[in-house]
Biotite code that builds the C-alpha atoms (Angstrom):
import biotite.structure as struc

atoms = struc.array([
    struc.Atom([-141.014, -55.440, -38.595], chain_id="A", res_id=1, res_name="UNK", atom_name="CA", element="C"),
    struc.Atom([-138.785, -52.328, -39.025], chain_id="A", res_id=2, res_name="UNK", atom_name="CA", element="C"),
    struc.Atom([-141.674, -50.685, -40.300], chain_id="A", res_id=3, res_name="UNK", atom_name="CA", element="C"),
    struc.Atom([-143.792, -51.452, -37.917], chain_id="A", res_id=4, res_name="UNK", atom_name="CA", element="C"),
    struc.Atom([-141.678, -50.931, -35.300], chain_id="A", res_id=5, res_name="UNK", atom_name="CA", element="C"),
    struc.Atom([-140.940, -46.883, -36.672], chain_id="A", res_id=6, res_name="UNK", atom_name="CA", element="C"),
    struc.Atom([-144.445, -46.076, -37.165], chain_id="A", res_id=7, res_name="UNK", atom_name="CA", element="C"),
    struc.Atom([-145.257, -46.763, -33.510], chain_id="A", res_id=8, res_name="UNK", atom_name="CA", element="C"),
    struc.Atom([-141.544, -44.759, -32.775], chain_id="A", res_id=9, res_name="UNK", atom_name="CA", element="C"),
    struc.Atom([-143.732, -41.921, -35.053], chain_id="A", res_id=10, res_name="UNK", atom_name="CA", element="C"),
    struc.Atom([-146.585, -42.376, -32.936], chain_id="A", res_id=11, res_name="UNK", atom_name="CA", element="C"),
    struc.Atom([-145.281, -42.499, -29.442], chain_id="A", res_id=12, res_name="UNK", atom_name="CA", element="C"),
    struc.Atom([-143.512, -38.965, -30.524], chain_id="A", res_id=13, res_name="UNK", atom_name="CA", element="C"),
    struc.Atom([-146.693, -37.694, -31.972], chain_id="A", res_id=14, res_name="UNK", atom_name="CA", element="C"),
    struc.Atom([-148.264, -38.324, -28.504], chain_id="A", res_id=15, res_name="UNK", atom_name="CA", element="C"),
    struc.Atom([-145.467, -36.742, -26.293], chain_id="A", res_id=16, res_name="UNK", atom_name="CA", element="C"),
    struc.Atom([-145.499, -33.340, -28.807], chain_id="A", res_id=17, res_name="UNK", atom_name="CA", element="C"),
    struc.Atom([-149.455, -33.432, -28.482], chain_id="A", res_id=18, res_name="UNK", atom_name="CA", element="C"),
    struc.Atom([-149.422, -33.846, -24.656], chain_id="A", res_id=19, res_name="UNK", atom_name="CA", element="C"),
    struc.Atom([-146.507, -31.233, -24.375], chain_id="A", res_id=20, res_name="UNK", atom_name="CA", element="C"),
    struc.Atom([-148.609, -28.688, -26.549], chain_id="A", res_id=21, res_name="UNK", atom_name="CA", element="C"),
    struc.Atom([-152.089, -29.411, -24.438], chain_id="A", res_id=22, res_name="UNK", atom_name="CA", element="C"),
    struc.Atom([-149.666, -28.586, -21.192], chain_id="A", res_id=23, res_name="UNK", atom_name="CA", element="C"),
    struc.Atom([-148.254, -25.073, -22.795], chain_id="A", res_id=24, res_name="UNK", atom_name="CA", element="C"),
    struc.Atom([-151.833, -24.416, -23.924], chain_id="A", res_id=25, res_name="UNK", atom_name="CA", element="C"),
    struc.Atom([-153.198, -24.665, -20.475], chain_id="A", res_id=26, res_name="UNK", atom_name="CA", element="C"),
    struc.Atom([-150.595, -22.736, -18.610], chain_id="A", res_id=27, res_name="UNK", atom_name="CA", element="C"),
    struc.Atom([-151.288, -20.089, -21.272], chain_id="A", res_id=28, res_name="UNK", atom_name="CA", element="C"),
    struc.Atom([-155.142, -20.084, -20.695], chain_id="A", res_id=29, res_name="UNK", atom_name="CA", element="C"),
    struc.Atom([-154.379, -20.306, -17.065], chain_id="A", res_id=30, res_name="UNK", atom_name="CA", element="C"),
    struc.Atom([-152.079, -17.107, -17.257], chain_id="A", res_id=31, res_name="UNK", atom_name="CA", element="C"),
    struc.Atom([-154.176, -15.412, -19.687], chain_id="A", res_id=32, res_name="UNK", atom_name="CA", element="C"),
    struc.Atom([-157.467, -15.883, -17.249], chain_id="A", res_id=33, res_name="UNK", atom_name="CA", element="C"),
    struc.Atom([-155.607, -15.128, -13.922], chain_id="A", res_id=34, res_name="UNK", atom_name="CA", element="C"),
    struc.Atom([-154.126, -11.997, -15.775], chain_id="A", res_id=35, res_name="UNK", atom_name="CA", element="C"),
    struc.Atom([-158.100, -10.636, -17.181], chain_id="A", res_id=36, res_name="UNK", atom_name="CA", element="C"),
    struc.Atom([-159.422, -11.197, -13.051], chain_id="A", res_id=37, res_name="UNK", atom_name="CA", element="C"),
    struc.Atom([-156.156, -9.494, -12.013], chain_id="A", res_id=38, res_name="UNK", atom_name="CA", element="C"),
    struc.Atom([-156.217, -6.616, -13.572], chain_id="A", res_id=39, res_name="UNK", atom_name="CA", element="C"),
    struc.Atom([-160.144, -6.385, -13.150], chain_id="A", res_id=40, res_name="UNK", atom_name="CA", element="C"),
    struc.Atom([-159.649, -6.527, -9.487], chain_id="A", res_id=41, res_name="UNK", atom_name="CA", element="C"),
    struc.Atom([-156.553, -3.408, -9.539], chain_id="A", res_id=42, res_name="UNK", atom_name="CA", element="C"),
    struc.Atom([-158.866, -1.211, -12.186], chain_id="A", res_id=43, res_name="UNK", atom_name="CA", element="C"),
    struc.Atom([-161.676, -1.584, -9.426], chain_id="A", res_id=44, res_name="UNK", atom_name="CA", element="C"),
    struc.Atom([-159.389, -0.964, -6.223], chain_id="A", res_id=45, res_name="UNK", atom_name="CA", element="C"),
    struc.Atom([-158.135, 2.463, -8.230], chain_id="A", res_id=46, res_name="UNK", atom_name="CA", element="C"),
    struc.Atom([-161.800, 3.672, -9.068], chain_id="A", res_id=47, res_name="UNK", atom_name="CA", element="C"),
    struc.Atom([-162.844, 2.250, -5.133], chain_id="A", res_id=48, res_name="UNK", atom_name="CA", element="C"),
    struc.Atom([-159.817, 4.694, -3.932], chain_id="A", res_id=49, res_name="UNK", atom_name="CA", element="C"),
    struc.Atom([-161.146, 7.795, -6.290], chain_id="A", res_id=50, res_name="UNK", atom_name="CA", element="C"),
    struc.Atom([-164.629, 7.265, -4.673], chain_id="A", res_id=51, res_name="UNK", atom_name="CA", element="C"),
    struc.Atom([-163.252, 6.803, -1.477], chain_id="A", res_id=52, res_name="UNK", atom_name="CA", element="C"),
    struc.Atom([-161.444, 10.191, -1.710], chain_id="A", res_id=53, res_name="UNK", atom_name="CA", element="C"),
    struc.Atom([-164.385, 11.974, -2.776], chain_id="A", res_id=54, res_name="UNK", atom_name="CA", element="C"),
    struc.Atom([-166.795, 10.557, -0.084], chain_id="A", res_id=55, res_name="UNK", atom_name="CA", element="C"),
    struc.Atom([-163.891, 11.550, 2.190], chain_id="A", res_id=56, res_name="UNK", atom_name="CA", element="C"),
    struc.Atom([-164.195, 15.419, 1.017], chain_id="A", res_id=57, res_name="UNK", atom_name="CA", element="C"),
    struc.Atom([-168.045, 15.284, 0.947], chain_id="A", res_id=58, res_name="UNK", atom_name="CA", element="C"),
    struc.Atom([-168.753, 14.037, 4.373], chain_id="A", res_id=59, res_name="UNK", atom_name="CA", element="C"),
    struc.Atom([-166.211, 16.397, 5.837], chain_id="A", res_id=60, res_name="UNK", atom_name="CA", element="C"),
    struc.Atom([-167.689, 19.304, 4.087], chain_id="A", res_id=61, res_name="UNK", atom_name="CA", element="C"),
    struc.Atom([-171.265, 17.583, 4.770], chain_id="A", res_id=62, res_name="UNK", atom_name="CA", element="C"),
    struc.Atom([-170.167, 17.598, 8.651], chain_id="A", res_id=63, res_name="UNK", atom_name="CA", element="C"),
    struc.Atom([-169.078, 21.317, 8.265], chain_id="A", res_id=64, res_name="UNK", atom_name="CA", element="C"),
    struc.Atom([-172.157, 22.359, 6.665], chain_id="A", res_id=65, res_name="UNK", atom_name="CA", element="C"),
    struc.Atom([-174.433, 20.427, 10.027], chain_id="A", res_id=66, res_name="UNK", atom_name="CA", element="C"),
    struc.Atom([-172.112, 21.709, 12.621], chain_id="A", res_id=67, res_name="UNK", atom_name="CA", element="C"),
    struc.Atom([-172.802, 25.718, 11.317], chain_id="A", res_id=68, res_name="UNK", atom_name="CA", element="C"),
    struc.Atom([-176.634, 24.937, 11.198], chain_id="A", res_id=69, res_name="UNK", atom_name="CA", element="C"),
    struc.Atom([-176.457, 22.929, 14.922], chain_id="A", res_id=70, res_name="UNK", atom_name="CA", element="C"),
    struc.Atom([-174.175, 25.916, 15.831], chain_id="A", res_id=71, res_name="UNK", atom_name="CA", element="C"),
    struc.Atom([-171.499, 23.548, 16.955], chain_id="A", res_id=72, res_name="UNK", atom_name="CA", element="C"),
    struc.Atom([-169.212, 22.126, 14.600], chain_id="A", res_id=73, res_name="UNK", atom_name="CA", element="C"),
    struc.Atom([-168.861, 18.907, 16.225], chain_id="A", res_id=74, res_name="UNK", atom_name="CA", element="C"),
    struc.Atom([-172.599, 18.128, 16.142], chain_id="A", res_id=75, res_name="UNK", atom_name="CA", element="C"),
    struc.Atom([-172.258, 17.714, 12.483], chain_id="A", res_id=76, res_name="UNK", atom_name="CA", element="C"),
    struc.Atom([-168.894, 15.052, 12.560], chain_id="A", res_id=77, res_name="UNK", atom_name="CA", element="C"),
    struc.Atom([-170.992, 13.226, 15.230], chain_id="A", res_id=78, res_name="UNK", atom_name="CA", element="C"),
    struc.Atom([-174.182, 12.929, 12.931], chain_id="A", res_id=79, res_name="UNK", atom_name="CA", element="C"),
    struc.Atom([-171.687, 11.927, 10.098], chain_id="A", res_id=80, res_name="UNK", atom_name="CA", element="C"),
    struc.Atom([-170.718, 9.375, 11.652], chain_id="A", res_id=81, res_name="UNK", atom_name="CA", element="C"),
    struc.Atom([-173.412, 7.763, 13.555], chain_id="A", res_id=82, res_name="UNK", atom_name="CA", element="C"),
    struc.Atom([-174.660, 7.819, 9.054], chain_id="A", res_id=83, res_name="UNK", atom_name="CA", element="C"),
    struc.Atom([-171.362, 6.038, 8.758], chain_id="A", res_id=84, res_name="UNK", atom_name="CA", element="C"),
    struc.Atom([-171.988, 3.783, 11.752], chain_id="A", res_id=85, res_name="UNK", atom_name="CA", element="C"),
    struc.Atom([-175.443, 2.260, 10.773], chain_id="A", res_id=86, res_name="UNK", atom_name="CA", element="C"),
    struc.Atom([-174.178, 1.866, 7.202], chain_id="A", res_id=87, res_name="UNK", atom_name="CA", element="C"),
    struc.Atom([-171.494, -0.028, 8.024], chain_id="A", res_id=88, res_name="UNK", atom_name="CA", element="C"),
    struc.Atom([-173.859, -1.914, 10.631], chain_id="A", res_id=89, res_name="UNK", atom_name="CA", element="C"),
    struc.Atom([-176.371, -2.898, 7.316], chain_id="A", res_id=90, res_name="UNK", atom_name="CA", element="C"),
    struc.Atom([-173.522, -3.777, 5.117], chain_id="A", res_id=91, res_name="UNK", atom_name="CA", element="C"),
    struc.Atom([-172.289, -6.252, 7.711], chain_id="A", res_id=92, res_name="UNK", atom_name="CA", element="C"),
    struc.Atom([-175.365, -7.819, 8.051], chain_id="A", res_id=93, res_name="UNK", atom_name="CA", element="C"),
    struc.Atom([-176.110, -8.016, 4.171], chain_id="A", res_id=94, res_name="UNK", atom_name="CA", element="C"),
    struc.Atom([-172.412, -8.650, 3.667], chain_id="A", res_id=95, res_name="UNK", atom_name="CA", element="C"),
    struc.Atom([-173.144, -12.077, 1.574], chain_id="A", res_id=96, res_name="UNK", atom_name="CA", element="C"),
    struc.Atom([-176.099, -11.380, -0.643], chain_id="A", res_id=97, res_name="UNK", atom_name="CA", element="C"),
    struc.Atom([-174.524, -7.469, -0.993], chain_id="A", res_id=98, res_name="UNK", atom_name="CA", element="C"),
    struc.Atom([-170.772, -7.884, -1.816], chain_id="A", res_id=99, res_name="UNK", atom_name="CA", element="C"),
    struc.Atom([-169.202, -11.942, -1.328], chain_id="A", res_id=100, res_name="UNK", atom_name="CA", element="C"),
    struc.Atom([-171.576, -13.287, -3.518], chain_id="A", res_id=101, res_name="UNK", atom_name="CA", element="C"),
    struc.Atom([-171.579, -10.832, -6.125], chain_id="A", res_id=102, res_name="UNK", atom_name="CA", element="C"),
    struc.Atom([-167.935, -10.544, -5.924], chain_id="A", res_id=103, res_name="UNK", atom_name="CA", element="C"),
    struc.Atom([-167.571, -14.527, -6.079], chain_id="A", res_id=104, res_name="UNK", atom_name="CA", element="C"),
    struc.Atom([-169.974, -14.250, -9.283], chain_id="A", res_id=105, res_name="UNK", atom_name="CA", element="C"),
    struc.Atom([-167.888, -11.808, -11.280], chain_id="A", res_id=106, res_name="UNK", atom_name="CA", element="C"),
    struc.Atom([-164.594, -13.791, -10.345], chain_id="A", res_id=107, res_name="UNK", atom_name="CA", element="C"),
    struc.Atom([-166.225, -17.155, -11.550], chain_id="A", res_id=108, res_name="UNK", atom_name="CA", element="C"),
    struc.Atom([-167.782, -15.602, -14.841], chain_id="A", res_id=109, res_name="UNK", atom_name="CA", element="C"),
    struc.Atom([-164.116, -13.917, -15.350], chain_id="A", res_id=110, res_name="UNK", atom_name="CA", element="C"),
    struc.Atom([-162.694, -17.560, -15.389], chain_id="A", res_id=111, res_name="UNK", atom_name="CA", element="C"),
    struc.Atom([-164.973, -19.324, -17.139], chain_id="A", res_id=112, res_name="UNK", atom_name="CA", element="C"),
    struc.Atom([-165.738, -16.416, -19.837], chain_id="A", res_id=113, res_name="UNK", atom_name="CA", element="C"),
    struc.Atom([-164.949, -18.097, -23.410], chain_id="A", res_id=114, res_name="UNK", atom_name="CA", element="C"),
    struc.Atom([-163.127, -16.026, -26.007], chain_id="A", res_id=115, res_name="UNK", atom_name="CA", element="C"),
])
């Protein structure tokens, strides 16, 4: 009976160490996965600001080079931006087929991506 009753002792330890293993293993994958999207998502957001900057420059020296040719400097700003107006007017209505739903894909296939 003393046998018996240390195997199952063996067993019932052999369980807890397995379960405690599967829960370290699956805060690690959950770390390791949260850490790829993360740092996806801040390399993105630095290249968005560099091509933010330089469409900045551009359309101010685009505005520049309209205003000389309209012979008012303003004229060219104000064609700028109505450009920038109806853009942003088309992204908004194409906002879920154009950016959440690719956006939502590439944070899905980031989580479920298999090493």
């Amino acid at each position: 009976m003393s046998n018996n009753a240390t195997s199952i002792e063996v067993l019932f330890e052999k369980i807890q160490d397995y379960t405690k293993t599967t829960i370290e293993l699956t805060k690690l994958n959950a770390i390791a996965k949260s850490t790829d999207v993360l740092s996806s998502f801040m390399t993105r957001i630095v290249v968005s600001i560099a091509v933010a900057m330089f469409i900045l420059l551009l359309s101010f020296g685009i505005s520049f080079m309209i205003g000389e040719m309209m012979g008012n400097i303003y004229w060219g700003f104000f064609i700028v931006a109505a450009f920038y107006l109806l853009l942003a007017i088309i992204l908004y209505l194409f906002r879920g087929e154009w950016i959440k739903k690719p956006i939502s894909d590439k944070i899905i296939a980031k989580l479920l991506k298999h090493k």
